[in-house]
N, CA, C and O of each residue as an XYZ file, in Angstrom:
668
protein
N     -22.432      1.762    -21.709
C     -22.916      2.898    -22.460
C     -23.714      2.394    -23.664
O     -23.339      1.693    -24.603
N     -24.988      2.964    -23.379
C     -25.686      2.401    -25.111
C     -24.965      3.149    -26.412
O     -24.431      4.258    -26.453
N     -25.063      2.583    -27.010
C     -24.771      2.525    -28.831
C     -25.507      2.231    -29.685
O     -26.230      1.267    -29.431
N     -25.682      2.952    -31.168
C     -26.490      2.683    -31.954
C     -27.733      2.278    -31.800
O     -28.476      3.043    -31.186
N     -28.135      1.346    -32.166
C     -29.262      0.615    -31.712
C     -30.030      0.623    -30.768
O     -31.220      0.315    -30.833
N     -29.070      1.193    -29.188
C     -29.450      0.857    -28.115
C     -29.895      1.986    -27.616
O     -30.482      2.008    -26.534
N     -29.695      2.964    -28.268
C     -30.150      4.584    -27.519
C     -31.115      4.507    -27.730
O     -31.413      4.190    -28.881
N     -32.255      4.770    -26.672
C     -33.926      5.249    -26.612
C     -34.144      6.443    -26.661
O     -35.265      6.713    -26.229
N     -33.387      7.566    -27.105
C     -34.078      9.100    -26.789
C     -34.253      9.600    -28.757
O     -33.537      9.201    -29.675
N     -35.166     10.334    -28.817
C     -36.365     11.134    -29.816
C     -35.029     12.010    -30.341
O     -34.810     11.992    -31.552
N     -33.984     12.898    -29.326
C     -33.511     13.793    -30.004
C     -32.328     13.982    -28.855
O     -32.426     13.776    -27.645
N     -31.360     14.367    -29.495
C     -29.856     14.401    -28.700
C     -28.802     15.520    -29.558
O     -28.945     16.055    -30.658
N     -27.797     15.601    -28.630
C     -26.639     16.714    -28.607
C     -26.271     15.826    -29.564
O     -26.816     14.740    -29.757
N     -25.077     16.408    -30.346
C     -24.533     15.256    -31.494
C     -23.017     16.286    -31.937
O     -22.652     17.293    -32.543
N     -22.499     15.002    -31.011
C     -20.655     15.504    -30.934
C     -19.890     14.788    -31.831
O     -19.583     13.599    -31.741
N     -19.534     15.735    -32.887
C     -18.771     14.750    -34.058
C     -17.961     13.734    -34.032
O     -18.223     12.845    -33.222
N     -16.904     13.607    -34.802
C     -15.600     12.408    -33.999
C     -14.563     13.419    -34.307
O     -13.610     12.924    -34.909
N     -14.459     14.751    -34.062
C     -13.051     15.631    -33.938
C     -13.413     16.433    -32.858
O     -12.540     17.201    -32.456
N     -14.862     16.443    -32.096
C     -14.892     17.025    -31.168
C     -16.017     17.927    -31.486
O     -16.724     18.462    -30.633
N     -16.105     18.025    -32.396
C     -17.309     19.550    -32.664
C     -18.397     19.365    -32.773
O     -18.831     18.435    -33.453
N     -19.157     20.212    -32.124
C     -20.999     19.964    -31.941
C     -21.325     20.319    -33.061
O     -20.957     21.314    -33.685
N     -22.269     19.236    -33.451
C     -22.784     19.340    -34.950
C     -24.508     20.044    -34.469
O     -25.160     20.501    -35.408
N     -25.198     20.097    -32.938
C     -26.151     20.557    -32.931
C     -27.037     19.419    -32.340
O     -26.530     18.484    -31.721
N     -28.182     19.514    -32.523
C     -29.649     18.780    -31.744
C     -30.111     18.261    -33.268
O     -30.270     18.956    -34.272
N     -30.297     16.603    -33.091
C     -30.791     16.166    -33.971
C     -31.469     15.172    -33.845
O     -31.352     14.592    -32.765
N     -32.257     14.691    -34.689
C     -33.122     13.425    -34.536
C     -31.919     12.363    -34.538
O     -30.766     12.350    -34.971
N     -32.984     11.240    -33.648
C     -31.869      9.801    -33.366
C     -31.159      9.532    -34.696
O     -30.005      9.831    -35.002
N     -32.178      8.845    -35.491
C     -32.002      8.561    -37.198
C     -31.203      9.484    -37.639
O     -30.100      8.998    -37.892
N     -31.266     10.641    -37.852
C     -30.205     11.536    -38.385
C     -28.456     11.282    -37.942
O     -27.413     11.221    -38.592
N     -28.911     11.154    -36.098
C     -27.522     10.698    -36.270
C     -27.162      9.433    -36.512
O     -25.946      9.436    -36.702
N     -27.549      8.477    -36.591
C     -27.341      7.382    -36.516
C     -27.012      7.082    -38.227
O     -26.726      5.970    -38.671
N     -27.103      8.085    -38.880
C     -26.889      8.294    -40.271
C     -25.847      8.997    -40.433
O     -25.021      8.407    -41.129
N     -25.526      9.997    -40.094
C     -24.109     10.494    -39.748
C     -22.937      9.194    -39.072
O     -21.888      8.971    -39.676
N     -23.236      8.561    -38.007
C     -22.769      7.788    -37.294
C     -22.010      7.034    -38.950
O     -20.836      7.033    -39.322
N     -23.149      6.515    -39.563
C     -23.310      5.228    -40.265
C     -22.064      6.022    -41.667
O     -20.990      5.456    -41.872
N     -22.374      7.056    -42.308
C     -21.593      7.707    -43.311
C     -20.245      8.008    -42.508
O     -19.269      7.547    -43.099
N     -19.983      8.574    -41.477
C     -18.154      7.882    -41.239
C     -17.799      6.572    -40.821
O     -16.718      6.446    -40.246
N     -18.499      5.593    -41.002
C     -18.350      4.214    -40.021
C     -17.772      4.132    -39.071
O     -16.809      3.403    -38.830
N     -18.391      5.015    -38.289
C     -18.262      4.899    -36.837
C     -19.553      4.800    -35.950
O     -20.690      4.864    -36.417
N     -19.305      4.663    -34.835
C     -20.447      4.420    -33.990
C     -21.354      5.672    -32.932
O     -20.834      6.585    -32.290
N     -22.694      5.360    -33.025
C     -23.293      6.952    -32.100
C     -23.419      6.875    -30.373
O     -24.486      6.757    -29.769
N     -22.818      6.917    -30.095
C     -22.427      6.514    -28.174
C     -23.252      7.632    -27.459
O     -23.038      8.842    -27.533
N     -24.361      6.918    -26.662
C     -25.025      8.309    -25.404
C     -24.236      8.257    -24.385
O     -24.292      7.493    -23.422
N     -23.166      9.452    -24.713
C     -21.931      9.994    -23.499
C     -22.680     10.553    -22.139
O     -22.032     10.635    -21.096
N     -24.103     10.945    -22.190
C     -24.814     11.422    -21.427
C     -26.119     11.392    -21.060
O     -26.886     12.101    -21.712
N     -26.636     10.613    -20.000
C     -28.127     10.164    -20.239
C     -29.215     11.039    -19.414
O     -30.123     10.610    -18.703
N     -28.864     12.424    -19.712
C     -29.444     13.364    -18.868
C     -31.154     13.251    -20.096
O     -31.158     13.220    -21.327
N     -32.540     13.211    -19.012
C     -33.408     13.240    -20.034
C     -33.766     14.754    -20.629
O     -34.515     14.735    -21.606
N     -33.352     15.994    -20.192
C     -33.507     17.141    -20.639
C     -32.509     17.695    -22.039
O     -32.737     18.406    -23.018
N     -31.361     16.973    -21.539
C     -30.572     17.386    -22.637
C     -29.233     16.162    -23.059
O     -28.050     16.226    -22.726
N     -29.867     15.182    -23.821
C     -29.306     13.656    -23.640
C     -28.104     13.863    -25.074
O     -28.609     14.170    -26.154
N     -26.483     13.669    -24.998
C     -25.616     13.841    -25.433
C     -25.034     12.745    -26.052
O     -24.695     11.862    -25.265
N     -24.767     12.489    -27.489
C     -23.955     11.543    -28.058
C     -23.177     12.081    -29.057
O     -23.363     13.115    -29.698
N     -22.217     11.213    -29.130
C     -20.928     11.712    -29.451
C     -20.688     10.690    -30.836
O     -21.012      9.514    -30.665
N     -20.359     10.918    -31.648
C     -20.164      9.659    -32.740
C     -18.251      9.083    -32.592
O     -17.300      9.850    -32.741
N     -18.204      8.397    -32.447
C     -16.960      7.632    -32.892
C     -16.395      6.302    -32.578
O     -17.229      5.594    -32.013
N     -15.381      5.800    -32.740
C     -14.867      3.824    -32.807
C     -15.019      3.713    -30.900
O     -14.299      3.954    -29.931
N     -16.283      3.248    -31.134
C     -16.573      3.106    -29.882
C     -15.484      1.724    -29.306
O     -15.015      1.829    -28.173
N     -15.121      0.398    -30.207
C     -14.452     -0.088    -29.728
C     -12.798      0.511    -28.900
O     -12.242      0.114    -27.875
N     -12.385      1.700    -29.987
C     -11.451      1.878    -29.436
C     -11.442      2.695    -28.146
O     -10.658      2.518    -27.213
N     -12.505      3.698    -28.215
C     -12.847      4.008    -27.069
C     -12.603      3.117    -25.828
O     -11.609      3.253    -25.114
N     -13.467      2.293    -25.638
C     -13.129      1.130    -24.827
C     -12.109      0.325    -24.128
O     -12.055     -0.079    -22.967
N     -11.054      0.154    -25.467
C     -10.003      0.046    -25.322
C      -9.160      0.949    -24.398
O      -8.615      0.697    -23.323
N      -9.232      2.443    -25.375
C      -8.289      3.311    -23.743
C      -8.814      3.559    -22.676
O      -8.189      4.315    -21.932
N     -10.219      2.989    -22.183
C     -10.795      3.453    -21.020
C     -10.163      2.161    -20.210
O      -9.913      2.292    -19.012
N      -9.942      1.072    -20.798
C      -9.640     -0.189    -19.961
C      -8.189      0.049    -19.664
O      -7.636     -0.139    -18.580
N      -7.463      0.639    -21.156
C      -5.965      0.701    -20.637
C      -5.812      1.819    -19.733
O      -4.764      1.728    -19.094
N      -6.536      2.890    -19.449
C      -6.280      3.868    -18.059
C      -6.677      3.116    -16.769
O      -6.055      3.152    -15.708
N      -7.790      2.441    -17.022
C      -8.217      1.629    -15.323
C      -7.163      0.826    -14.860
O      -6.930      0.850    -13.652
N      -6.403      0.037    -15.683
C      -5.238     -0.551    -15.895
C      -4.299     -0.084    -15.446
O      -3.589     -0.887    -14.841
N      -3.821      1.346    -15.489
C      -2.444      1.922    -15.227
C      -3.071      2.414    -13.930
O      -2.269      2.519    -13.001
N      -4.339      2.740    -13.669
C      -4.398      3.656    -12.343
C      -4.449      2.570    -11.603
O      -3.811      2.761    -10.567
N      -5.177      0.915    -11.684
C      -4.738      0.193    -11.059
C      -3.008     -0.247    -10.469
O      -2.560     -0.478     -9.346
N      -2.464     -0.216    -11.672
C      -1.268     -0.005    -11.106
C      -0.682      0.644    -10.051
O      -0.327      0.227     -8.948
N      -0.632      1.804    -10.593
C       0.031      3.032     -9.742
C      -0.999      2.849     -8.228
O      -0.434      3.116     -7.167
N      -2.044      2.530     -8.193
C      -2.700      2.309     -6.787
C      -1.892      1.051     -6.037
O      -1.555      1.328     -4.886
N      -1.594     -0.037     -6.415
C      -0.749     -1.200     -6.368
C       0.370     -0.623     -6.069
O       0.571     -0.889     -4.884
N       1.289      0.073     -6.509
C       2.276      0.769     -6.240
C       2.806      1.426     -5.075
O       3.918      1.400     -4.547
N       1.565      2.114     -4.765
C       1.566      2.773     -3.759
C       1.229      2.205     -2.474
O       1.585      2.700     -1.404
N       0.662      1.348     -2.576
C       0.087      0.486     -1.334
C       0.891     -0.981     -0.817
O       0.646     -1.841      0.028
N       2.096     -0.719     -1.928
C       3.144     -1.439     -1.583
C       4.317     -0.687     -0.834
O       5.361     -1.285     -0.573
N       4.153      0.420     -0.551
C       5.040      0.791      0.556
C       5.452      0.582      1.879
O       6.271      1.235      2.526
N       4.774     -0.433      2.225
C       5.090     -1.350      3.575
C       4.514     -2.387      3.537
O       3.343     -2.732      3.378
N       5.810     -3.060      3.761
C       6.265     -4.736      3.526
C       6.117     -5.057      5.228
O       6.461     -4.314      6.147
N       5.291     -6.847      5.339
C       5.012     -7.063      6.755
C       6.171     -8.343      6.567
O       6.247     -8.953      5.501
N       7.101     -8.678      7.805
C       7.818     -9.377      8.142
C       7.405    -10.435      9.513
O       7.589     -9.861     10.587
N       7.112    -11.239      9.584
C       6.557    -12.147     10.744
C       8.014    -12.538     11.601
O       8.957    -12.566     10.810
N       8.292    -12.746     12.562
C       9.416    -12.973     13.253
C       9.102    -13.864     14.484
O       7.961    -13.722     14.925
N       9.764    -14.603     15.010
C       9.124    -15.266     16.239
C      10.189    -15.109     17.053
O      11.343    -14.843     16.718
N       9.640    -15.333     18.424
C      11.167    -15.362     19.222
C      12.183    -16.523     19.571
O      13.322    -16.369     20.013
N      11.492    -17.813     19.260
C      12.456    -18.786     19.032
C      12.692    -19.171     16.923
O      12.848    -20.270     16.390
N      12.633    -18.012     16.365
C      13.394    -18.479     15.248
C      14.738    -18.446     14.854
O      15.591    -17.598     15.119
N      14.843    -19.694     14.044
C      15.955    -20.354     13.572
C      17.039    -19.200     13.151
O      16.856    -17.983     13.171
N      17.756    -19.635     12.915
C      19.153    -18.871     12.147
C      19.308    -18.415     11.005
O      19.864    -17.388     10.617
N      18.620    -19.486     10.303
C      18.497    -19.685      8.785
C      17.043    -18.793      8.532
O      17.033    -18.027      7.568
N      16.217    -18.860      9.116
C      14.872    -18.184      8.140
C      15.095    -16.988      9.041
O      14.023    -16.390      9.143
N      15.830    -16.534      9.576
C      16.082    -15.160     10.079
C      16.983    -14.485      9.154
O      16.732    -13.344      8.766
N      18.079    -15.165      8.757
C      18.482    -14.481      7.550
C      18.133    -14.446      5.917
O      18.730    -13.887      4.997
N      16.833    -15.329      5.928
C      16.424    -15.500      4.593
C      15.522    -14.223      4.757
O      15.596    -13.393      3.851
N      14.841    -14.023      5.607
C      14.060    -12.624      5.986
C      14.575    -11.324      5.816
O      14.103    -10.435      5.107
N      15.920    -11.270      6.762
C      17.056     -9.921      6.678
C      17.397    -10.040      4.635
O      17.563     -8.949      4.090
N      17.435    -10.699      4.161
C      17.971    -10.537      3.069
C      16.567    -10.075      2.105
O      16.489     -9.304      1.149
N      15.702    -10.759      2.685
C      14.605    -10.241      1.689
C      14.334     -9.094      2.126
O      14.090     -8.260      1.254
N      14.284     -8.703      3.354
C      13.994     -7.710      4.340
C      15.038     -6.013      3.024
O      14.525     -5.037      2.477
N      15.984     -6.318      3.046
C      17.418     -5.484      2.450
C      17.626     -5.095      1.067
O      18.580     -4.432      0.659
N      16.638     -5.567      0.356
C      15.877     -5.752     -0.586
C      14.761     -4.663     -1.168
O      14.582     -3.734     -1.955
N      14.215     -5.426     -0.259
C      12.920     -4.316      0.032
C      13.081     -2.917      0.224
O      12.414     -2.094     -0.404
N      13.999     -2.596      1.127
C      14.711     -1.327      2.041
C      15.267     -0.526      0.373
O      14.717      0.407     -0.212
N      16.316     -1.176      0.026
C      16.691     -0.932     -1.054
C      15.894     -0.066     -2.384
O      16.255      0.705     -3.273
N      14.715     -0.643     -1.967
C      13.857     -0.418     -3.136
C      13.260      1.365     -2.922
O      12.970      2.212     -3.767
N      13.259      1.412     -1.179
C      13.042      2.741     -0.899
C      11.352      2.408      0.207
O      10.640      3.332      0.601
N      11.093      1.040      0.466
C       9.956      1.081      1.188
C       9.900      0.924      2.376
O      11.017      0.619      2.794
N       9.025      0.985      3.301
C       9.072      0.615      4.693
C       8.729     -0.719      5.044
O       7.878     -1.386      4.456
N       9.271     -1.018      5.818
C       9.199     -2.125      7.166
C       8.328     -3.038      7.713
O       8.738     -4.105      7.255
N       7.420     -3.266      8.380
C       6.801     -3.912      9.313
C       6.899     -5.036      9.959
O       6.375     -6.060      9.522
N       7.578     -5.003     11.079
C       8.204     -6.640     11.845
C       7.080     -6.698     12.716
O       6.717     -5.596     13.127
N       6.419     -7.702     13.116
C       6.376     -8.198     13.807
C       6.150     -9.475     14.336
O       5.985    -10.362     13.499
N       6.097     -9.811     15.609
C       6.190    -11.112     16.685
C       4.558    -11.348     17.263
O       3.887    -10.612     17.986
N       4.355    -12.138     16.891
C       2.760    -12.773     17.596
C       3.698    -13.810     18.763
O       4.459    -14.691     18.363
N       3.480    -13.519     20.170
C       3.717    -14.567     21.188
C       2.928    -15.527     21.030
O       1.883    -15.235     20.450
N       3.105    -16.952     21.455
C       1.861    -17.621     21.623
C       2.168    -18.458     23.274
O       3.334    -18.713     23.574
N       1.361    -18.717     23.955
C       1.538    -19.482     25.261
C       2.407    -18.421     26.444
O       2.376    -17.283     26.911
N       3.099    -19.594     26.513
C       4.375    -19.364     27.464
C       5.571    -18.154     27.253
O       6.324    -17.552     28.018
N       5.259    -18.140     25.453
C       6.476    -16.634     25.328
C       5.721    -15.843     26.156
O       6.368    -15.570     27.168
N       4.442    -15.281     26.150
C       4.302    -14.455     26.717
C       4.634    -13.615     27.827
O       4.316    -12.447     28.049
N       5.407    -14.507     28.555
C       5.680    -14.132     29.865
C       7.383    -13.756     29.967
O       8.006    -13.711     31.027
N       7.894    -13.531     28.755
C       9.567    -13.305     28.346
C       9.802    -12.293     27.037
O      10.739    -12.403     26.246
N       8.783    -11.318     26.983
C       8.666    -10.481     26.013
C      10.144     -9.751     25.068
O      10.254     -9.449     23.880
N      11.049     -9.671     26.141
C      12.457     -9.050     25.958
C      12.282    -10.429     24.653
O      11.826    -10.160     23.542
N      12.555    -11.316     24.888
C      13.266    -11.807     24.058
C      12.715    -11.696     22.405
O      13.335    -11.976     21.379
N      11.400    -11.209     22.562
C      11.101    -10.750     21.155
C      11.583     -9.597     20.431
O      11.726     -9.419     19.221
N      11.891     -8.561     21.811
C      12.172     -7.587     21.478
C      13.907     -7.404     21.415
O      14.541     -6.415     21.047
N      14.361     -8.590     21.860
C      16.025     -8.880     21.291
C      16.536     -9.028     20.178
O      17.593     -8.673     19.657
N      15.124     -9.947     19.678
C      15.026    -10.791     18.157
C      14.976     -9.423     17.075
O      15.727     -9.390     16.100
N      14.324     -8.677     17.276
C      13.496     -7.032     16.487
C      14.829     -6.423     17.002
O      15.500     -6.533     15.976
N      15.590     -5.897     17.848
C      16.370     -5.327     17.559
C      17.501     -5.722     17.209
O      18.464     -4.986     16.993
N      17.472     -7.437     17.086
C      18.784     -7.847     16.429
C      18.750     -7.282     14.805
O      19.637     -6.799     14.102
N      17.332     -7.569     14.557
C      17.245     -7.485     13.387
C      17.090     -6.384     12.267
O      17.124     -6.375     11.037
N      16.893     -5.408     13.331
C      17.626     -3.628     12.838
C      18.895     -3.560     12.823
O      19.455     -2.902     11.946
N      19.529     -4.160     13.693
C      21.394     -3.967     13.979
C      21.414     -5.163     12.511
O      22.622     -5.376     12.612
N      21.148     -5.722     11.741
C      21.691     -6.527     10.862
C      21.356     -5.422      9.832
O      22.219     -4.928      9.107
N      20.125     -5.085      9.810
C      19.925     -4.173      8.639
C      20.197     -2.538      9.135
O      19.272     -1.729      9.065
N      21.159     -2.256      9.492
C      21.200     -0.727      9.985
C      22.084     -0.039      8.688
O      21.832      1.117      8.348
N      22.918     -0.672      8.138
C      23.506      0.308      6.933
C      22.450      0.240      5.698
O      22.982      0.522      4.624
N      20.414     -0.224      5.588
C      20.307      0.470      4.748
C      18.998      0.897      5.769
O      18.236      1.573      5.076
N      18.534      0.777      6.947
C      17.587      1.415      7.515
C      17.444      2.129      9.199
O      17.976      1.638     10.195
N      16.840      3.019      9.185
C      16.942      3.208     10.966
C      14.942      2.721     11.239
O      13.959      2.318     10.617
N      15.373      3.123     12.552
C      14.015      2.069     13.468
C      13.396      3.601     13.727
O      13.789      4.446     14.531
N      12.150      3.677     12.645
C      11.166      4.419     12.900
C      10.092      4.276     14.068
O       9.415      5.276     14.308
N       9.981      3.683     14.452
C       9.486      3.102     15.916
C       9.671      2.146     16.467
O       9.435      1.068     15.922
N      10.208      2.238     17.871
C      10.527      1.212     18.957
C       9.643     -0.018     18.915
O       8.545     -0.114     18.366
N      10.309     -0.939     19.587
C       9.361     -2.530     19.073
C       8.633     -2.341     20.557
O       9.139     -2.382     21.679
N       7.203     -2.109     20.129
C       5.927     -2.162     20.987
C       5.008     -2.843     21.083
O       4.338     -3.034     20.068
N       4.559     -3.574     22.542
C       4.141     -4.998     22.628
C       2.361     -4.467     22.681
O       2.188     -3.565     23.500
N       1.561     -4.746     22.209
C      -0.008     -4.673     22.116
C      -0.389     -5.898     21.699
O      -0.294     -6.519     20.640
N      -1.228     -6.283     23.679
C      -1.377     -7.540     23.002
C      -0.662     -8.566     23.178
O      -0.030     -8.754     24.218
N      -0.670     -9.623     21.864
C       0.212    -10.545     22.265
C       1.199    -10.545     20.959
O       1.835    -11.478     20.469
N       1.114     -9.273     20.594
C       1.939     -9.386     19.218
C       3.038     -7.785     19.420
O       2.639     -6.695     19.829
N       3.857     -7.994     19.165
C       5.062     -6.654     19.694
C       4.822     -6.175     17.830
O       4.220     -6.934     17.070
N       5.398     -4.859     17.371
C       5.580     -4.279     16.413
C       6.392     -3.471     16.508
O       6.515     -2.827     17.550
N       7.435     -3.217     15.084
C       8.291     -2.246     14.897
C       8.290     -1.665     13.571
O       7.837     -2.231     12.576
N       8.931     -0.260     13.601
C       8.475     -0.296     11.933
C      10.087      0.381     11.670
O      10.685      1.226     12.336
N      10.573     -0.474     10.231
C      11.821      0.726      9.972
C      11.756      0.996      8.809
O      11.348      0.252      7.916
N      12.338      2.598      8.656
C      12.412      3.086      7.543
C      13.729      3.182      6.639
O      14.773      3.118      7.287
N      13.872      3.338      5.121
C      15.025      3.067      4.015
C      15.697      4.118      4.249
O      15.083      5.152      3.984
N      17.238      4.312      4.842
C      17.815      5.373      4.747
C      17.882      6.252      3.296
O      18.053      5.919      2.123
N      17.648      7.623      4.026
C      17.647      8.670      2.703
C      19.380      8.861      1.960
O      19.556      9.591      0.985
């Protein structure tokens, strides 16, 4: 947004710093107003028929425009964390199957959804059950905090299941 110095227009709207239209004035005029509250003259609007500036701490301005992009970043982050992906194989170990269920229980806990799945590679391919033994072992471990929002379905060479956080 130009400021002070940087505005090119002859004549503009001129919005105080409490909000109230002071009227149509020459640049200089406001930029004299601007200058007698020490604050700054900001073109809020670069329409060439009817070009709008507003006087006030343009730094702070700035400031809460960054701290809202900030929080809506958040809350977008937030939301797009509602499903967690879990990789599973069908010959995995004991141990990183329950380091998973625990992180997995966790997660659930928190109130989010699921996403397991199994990429075959080679030779599993041709013994699919057993991925889909592995996926439903691994609902029966986590069943007191989730149920199986959809059956483990093979597309491909990768099976998927999804479960959801009991209410």
């Amino acid at each position: 947004m130009p400021i002070n110095g940087q505005i090119k227009v002859d004549q503009l709207m001129v919005i105080g710093p409490n909000g109230e239209q002071m009227g149509t004035k020459k640049l200089e005029d406001a930029l004299t107003l601007a200058n007698y509250a020490g604050l700054d003259l900001v073109l809020m609007s670069d329409n060439p028929n009817n070009p709008v500036g507003k006087i006030m701490d343009y730094n702070k301005y700035r400031y809460e425009r960054q701290k809202k992009q900030k929080e809506a970043q958040k809350k977008q982050r937030e939301s797009n964390k509602d499903v967690k992906e879990y990789r599973l194989s069908p010959t995995i170990d004991i141990h990183d199957f329950n380091t998973r269920k625990k992180n997995a229980a966790e997660y659930l806990a928190k109130g989010h959804k699921i996403k397991v799945f199994i990429k075959f590679k080679g030779r599993q391919m041709s013994h699919p059950e057993i991925g889909t033994d592995v996926m439903l072992r691994f609902a029966a471990e986590l069943e007191e905090y989730c149920i199986i929002e959809s059956q483990p379905k093979l597309d491909g060479r990768t099976m998927i299941m999804i479960l959801a956080p009991k209410k």
